[in-house]
C-alpha positions as CSV (number, residue, x, y, z in Angstrom):
1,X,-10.8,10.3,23.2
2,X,-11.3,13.7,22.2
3,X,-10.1,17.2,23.4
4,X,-11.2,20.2,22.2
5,X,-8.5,22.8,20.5
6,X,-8.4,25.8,18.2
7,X,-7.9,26.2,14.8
8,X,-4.9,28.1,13.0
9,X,-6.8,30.9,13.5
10,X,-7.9,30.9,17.2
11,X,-11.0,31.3,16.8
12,X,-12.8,27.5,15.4
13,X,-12.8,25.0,17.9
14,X,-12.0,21.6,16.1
15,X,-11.9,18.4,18.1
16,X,-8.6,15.8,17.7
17,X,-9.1,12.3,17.6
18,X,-7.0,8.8,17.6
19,X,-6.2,9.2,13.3
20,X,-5.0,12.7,13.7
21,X,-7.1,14.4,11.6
22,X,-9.3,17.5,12.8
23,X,-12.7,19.0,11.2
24,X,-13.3,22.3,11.4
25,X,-16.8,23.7,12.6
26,X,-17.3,25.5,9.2
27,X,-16.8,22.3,7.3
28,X,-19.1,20.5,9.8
29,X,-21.8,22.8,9.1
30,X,-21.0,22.6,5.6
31,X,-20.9,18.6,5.6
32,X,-24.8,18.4,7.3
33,X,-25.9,21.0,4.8
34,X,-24.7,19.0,1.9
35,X,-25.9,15.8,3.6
36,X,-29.3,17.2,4.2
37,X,-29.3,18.6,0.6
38,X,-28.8,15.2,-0.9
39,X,-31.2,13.6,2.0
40,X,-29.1,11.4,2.9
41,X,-27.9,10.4,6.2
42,X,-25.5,7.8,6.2
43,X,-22.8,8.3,4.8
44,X,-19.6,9.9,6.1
45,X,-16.7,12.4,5.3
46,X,-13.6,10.0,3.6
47,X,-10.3,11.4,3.2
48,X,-7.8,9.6,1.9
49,X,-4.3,9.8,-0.1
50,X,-3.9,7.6,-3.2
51,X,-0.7,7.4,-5.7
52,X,-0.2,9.9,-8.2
53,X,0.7,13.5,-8.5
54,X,3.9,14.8,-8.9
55,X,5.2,13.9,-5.1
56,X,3.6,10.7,-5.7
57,X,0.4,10.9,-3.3
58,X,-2.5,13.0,-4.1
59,X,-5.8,13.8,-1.4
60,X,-9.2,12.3,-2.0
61,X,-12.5,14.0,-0.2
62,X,-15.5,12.4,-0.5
63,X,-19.0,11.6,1.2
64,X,-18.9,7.2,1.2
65,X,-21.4,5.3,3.0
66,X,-19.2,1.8,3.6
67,X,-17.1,1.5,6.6
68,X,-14.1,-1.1,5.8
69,X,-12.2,-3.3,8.0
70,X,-9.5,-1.1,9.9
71,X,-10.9,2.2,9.0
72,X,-10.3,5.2,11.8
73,X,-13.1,6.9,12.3
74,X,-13.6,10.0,14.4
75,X,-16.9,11.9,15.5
76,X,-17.3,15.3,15.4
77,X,-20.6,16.1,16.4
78,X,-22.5,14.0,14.4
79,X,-20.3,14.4,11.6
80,X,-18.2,11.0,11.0
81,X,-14.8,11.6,9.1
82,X,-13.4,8.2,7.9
83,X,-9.5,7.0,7.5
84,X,-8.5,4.0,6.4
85,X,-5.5,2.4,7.7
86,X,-3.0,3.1,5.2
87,X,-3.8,6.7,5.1
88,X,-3.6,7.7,8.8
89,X,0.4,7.5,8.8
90,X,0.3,10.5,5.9
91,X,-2.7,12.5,7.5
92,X,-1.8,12.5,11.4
93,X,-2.4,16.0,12.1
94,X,-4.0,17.5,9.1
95,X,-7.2,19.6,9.1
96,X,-9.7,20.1,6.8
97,X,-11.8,23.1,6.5
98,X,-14.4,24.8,4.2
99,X,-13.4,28.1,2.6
100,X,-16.4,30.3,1.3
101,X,-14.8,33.0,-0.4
102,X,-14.9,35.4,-3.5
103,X,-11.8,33.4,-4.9
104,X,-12.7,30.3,-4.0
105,X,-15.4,28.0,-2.0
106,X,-14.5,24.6,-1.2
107,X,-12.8,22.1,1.6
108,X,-9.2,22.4,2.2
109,X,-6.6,20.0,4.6
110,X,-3.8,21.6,6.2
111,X,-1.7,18.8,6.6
112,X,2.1,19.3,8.8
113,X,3.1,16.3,6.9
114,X,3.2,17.7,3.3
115,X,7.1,18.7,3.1
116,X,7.3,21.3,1.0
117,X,4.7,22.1,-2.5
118,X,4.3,22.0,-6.1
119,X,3.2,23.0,-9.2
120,X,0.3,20.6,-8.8
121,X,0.0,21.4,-5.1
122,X,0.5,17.9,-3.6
123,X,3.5,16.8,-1.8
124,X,4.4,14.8,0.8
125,X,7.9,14.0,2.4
């Protein structure tokens, strides 16, 4: 089920879906043009959190083209961000976006359930 919403900003509509987690419309476009870059079309945006960093859970972001047993999956416009089971309790809620600025281009997640930050920028409560 989807419903459509605005970003932090007003002004991006992002779709929500079952895992929680939202895509903006600039990383969208941003995931097709690197996908179209490297050719390929099967494979789909993976976020995850592993162990590590100083609050002991750090992000992972990455194009994967295996779907595993229990994964959430959500579609946003042809653009298929992945969640595996463990990881949807820590992301429910977080949004990732694509910032192309003069300081800094790159995805980012906004994620309600980090508690508080770091030195290393990852932390969780």
């Amino acid at each position: 089920m989807s419903t459509e919403i605005l970003d932090a900003g007003g002004s991006t509509p992002v779709a929500e879906h079952a895992h929680g987690v939202t895509l903006s419309e600039t990383a969208r476009d941003k995931v097709r043009s690197l996908l179209a870059q490297e050719g390929r079309d099967d494979l789909r945006l993976r976020i995850a959190v592993q162990p590590g960093g100083c609050s002991g859970l750090i992000y992972q972001l990455f194009f994967d083209e295996r779907e595993l047993e229990n994964d959430a999956v959500a579609n946003f416009d042809g653009v298929e961000v992945v969640v595996d089971a463990m990881s949807v309790p820590y992301l429910n809620g977080a949004s990732i976006d694509f910032e192309d600025s003069i300081q800094k281009q790159g995805f980012t997640i906004d994620n309600p359930n980090a508690a508080g930050s770091c030195a290393c920028g990852d932390s969780f409560g």
